[in-house]
C-alpha positions in Angstrom: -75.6 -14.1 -41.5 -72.3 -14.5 -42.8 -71.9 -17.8 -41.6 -74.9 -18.9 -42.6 -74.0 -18.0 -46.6 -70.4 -18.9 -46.9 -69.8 -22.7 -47.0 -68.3 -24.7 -44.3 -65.0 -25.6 -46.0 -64.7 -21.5 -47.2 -64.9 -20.4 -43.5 -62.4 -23.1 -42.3 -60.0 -21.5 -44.9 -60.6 -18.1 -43.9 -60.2 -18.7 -40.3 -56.8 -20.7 -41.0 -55.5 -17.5 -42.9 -56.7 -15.3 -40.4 -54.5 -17.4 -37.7 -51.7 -17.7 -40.2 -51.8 -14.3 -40.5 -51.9 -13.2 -36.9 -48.7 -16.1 -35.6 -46.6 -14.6 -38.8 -47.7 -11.1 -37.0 -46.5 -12.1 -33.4 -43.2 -14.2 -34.8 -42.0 -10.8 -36.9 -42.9 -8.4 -33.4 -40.8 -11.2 -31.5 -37.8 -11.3 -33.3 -37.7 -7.7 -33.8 -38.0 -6.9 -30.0 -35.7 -10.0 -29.3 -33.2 -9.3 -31.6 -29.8 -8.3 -30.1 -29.1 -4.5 -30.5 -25.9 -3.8 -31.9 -23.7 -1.1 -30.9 -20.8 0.8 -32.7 -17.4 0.8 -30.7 -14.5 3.5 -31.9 -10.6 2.0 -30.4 -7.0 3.1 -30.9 -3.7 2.0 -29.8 -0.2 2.6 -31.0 -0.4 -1.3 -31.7 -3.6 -2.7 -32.1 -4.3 -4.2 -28.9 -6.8 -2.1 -28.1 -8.6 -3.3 -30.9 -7.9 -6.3 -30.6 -9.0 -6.6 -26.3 -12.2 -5.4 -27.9 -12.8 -7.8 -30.9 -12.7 -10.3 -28.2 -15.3 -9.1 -26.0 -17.3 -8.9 -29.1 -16.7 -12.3 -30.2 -17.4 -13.3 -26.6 -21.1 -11.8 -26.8 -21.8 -13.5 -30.1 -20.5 -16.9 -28.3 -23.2 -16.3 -25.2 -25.4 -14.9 -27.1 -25.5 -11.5 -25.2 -28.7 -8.9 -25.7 -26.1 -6.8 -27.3 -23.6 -7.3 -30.1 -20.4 -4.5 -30.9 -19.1 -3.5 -34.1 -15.5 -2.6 -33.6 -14.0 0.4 -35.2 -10.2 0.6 -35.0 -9.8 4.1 -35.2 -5.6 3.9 -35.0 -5.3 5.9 -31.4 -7.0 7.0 -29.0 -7.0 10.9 -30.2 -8.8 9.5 -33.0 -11.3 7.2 -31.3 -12.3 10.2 -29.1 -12.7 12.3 -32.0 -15.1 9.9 -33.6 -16.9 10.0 -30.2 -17.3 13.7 -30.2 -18.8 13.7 -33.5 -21.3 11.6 -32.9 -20.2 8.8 -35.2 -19.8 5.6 -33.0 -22.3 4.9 -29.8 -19.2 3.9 -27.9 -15.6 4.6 -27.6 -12.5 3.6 -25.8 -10.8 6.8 -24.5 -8.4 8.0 -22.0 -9.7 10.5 -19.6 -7.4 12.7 -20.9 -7.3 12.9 -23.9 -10.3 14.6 -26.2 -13.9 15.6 -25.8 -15.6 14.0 -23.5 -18.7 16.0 -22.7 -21.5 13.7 -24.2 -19.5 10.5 -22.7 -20.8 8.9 -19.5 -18.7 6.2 -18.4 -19.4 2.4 -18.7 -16.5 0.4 -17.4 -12.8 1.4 -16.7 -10.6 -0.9 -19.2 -7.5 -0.2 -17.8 -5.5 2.4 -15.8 -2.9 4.7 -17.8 0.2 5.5 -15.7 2.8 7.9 -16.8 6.5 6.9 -16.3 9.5 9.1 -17.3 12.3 6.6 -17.8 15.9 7.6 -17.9 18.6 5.2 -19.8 21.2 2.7 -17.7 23.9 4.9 -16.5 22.1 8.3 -17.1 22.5 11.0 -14.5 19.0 12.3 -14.3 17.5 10.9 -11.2 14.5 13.8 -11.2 12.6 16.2 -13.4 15.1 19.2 -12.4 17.8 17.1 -14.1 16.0 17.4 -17.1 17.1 20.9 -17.9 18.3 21.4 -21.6 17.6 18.1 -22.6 15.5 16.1 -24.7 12.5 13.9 -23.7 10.9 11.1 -26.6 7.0 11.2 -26.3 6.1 7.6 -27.1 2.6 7.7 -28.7 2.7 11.8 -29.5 0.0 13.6 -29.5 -1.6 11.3 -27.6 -0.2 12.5 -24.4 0.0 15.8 -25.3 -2.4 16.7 -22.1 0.4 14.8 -20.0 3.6 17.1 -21.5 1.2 20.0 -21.4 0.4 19.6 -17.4 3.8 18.8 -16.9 5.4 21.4 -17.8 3.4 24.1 -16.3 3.8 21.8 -12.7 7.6 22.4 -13.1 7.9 24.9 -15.5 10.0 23.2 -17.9 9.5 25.6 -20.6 12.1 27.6 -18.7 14.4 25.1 -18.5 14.2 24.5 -21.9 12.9 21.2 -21.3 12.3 19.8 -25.5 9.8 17.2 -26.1 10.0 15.2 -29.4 7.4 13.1 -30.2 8.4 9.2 -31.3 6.5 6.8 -32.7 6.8 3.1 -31.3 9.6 1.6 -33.9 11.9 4.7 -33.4 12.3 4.7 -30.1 15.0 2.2 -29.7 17.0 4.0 -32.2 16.4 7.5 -30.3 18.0 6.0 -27.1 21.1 4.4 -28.9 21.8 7.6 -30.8 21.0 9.8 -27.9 18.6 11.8 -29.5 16.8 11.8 -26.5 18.1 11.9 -23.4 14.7 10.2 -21.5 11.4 8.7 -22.8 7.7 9.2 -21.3 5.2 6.6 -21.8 2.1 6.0 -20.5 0.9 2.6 -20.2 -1.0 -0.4 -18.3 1.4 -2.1 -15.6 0.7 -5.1 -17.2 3.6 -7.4 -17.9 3.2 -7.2 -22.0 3.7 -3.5 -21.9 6.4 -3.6 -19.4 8.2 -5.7 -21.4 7.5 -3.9 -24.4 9.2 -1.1 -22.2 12.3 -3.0 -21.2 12.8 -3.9 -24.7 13.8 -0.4 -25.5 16.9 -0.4 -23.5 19.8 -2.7 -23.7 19.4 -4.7 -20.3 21.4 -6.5 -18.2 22.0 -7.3 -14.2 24.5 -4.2 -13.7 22.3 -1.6 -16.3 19.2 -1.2 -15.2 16.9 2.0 -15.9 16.1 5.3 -13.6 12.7 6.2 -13.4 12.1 9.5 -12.6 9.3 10.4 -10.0 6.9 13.1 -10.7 7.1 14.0 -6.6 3.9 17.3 -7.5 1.7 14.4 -8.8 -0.8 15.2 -6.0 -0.7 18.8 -6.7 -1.2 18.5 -10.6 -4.2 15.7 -9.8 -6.0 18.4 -7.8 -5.7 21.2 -10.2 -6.5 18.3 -13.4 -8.8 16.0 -12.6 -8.3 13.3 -15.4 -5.4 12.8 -13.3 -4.2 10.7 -9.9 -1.2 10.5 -7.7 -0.1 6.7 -8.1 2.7 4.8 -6.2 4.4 2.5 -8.8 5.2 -0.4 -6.7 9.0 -1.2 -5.9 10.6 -3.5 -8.3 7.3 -3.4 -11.0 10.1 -2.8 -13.7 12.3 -5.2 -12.9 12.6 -7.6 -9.7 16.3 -8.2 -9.3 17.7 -5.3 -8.8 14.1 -3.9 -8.3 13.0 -1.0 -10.6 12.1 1.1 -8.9 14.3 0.8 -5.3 11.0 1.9 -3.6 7.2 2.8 -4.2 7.9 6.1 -6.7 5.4 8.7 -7.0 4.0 9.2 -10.4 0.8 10.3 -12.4 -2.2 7.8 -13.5 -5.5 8.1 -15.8 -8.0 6.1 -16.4 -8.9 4.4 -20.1 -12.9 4.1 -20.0 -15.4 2.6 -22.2 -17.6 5.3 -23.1 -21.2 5.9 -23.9 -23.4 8.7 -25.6 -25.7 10.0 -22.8 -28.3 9.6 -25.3 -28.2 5.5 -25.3 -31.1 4.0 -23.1 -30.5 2.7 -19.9 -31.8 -0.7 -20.4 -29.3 -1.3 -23.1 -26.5 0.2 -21.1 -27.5 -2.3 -18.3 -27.0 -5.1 -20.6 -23.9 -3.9 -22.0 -22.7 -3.9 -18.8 -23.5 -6.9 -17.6 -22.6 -8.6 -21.0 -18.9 -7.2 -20.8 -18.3 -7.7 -16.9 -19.4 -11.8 -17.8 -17.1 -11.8 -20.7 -14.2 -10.8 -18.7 -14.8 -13.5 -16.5 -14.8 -15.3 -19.4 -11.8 -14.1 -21.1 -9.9 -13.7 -18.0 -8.0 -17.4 -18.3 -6.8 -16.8 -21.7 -6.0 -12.9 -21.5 -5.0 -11.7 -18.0 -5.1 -7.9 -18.8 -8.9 -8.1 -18.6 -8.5 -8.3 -14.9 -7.9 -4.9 -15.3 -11.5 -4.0 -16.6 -13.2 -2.6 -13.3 -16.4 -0.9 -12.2 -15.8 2.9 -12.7 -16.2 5.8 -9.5 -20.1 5.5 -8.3 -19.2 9.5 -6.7 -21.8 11.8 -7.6 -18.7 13.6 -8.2 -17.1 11.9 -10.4 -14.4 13.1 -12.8 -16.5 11.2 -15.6 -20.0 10.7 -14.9 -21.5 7.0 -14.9 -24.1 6.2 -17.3 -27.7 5.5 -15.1 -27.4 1.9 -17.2 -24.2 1.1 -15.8 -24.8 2.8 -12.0 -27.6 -0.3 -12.0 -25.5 -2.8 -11.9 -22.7 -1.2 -10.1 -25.7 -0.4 -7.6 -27.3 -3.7 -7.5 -30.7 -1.8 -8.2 -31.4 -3.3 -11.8 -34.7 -4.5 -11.3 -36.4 -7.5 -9.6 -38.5 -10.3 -11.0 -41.6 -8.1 -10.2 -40.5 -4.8 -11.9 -39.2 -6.6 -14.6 -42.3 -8.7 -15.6 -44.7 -7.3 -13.0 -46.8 -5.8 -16.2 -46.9 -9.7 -17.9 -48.4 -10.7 -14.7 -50.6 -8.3 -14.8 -51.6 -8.5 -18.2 -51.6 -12.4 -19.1 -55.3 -13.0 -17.9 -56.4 -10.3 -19.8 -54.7 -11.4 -23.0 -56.0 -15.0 -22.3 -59.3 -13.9 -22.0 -59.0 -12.4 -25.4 -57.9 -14.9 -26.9 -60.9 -16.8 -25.0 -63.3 -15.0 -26.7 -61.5 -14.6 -30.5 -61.6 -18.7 -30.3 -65.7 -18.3 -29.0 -66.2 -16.1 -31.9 -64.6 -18.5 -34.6 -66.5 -21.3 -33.2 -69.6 -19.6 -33.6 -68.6 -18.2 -37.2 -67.4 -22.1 -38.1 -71.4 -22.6 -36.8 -69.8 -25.6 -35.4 -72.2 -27.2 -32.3 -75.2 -24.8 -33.0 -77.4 -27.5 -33.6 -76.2 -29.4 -30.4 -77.2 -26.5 -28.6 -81.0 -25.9 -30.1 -83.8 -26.4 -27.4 -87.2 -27.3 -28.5 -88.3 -23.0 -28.2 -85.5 -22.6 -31.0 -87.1 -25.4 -33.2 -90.5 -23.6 -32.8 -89.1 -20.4 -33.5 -87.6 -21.9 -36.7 -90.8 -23.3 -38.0 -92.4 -19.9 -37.8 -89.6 -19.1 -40.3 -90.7 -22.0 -42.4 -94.1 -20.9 -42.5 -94.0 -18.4 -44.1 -91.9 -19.5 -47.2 -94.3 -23.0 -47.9 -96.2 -22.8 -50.8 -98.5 -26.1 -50.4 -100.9 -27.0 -48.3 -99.0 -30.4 -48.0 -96.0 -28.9 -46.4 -98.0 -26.7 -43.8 -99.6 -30.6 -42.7 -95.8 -31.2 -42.2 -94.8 -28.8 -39.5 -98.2 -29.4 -37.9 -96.8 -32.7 -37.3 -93.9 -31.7 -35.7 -95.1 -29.3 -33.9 -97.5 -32.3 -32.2 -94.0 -33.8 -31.6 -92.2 -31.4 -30.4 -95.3 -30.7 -27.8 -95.8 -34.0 -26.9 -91.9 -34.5 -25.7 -92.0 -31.4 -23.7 -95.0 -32.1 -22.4 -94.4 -36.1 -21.4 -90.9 -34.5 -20.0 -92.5 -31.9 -18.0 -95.2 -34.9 -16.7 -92.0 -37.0 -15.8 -90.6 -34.0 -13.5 -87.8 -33.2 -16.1 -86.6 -29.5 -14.8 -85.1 -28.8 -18.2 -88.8 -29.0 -19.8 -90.1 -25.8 -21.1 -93.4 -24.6 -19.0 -96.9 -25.4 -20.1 -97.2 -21.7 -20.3 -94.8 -21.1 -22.7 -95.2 -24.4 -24.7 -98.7 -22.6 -25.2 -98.3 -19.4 -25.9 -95.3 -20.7 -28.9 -98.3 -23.0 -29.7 -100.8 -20.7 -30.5 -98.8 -18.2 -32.2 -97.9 -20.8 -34.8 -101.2 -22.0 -35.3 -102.0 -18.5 -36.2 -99.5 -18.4 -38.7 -100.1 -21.8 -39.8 -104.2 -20.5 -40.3 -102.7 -17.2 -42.3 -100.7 -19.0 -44.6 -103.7 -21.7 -45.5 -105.6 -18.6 -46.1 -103.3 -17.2 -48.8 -102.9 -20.6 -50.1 -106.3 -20.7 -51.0 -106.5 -17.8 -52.3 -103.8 -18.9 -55.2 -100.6 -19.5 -55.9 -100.2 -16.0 -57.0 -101.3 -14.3 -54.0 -99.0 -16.7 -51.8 -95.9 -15.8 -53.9 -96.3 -12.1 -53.2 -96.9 -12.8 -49.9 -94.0 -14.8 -49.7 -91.8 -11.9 -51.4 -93.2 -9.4 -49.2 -92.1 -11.5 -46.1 -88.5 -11.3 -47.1 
């Protein structure tokens, strides 16, 4: 009924902002589900690489334009960044797994491994942790590896020996040799030829002084007991090649820096972190070689860090296939079609568009019963009589020719006769006057 009031060119224009209205619907849905999540990342380093390793991952996910984007947080150490963790304040962190709280962190990747060497000056005496007695070690970084000094000195009890640690930060450490304020340093760091030569760079070098590096020979013993820990054999001559420093593989501690992240992220969007970061290192690997050490974490149920369920997937190779993935669009792409089937069946019919096409000669009957009883002459009733002759005679002459899309005789007559009574009723009130025949006709509607 609606269509049959509103003009053509008003439904047109309804039916365009309806469809305007439903695309600018779907667009906004799309890009809000297709827009690329981002993800808060807390980092600290005594100088700034750390941040700066991770700007470049994020720049690399803006460049392929990952599922996932990272806002990087420099948080000046790593104490810090794990703090910022533990509060809840960033969704990720870089962290050693030594260093803070870490019982809301899963782990994602491993970034690089930490290992702890105990370096005595050229021409010092002290070949091993008992030569340490009475004197003074430099902690480069501080607090920072204040697990390490802590672990130590239980192992070999070097509160007793009156073993002093004295924290330095990076630009005094030089100085602390040359004055011998300290008589050897402890750093924990990547073997990775930038920080060994930041290490080298401490000491005045050249073929006949080279540096002692003490071994920590209870490594295995403090890795069972503290499980952020490993025993690690520093390869001979990583120091230096010519005379090699060390003479031989040394036994020393290593941990592990991870990227984090909060148990409570989802494990699709872990998955494509993962993915994301292992394909920027790929990436990245040709113009910065330390991202060779970024590496898939411990799968071990056991784990000292657990691994986030996103990650495990594509560790695991069990992200899912084509079928899990898009198994429901299969599923549900005929149905929405067929929607959309009948939503464009329903605006054809509210257009009214091909009605009239469609009207067999029973619909043109039926209409003139609607006619007859709104004519107020005598004249117009003659009209329809007329074409209902036509409209019988073409059914009839079709039905004569064998046409099997002509309406029965039986039904032709019964239509027939049904109008002619209606026809003979409204003559009647005709006749009677054209007041009786409007009241009629009012009644009727």
């Amino acid at each position: 009924m609606m269509s049959m009031k509103l003009p053509l060119w008003l439904r047109f224009f309804l039916l365009v902002g309806v469809v305007a209205f439903a695309a600018g619907a779907g667009l906004l849905a799309y890009r809000y589900y297709s827009r690329p999540v981002t993800l808060t990342v807390a980092v600290g380093s005594l100088d700034g690489e750390a941040a700066k390793a991770m700007s470049a991952i994020a720049g690399e996910f803006v460049s392929a334009n990952a599922p996932v984007r990272l806002k990087v947080i420099d948080s000046g150490t790593a104490l810090e960044a794990a703090a910022a963790f533990s509060a809840g304040k960033v969704d990720l962190a870089v962290v050693r797994g030594d260093v803070g709280d870490l019982s809301q962190a899963q782990a994602v990747v491993v970034v690089s491994h930490m290992v702890v060497l105990i370096i005595a000056p050229p021409g010092s005496s002290i070949d091993s942790i008992a030569n340490l007695k009475g004197r003074t070690v430099g902690v480069v970084g501080g607090a920072v590896n204040a697990k390490i000094v802590d672990v130590l000195t239980k192992g070999y009890d070097l509160a007793g020996a009156k073993v002093v640690f004295k924290n330095l930060a990076l630009t005094d450490v030089r100085q602390a040799i040359q004055s011998k304020q300290v008589g050897a340093l402890l750093v924990v760091i990547p073997l990775a030829e930038k920080y060994l030569s930041l290490v080298r760079g401490f000491f005045q070098l050249d073929r006949k002084k080279t540096p002692v590096l003490i071994p920590i020979e209870s490594a295995g013993a403090i890795a069972e007991n503290e499980r952020a820990f490993e025993s690690f054999d520093v390869p001979k001559g990583t120091l230096r090649g010519s005379p090699p420093v060390p003479e031989d593989d040394l036994t020393t501690l290593r941990t592990s820096l991870y990227l984090v992240a909060q148990k409570k992220l989802g494990t699709d969007l872990v998955t494509d972190l993962t993915e994301a970061i292992m394909s920027a290192r790929r990436n990245l690997l040709r113009e910065q070689p330390i991202f060779a050490q970024i590496t898939a974490p411990s799968t071990d149920q056991d784990a000292y860090l657990p691994l986030h369920p996103g990650a495990a997937a594509v560790y695991n190779s069990t992200t899912q296939s084509f079928m899990d993935e898009y198994g429901n669009w299969i599923y549900l792409t005929p149905m929405v079609l067929g929607g959309a089937a009948t939503m464009l069946a329903a605006a054809w019919k509210f257009l009214g568009l091909g009605s009239r096409a469609a009207e067999g000669p029973l619909d043109s009957l039926y209409a003139l019963a609607r006619r007859i009883r709104k004519v107020d002459t005598e004249a117009e009733l003659s009209d329809i009589e007329d074409e209902i002759d036509r409209i019988l005679k073409v059914e009839l002459a079709k039905s004569a020719a064998g046409d099997e899309s002509a309406v029965d005789d039986a039904t032709l007559n019964v239509a027939a006769h049904r109008l002619e009574s209606l026809i003979h009723d409204r003559r009647t009130l005709i006749a009677k006057g054209p007041a009786v025949a409007s009241a009629a006709k009012a009644t009727q509607r």
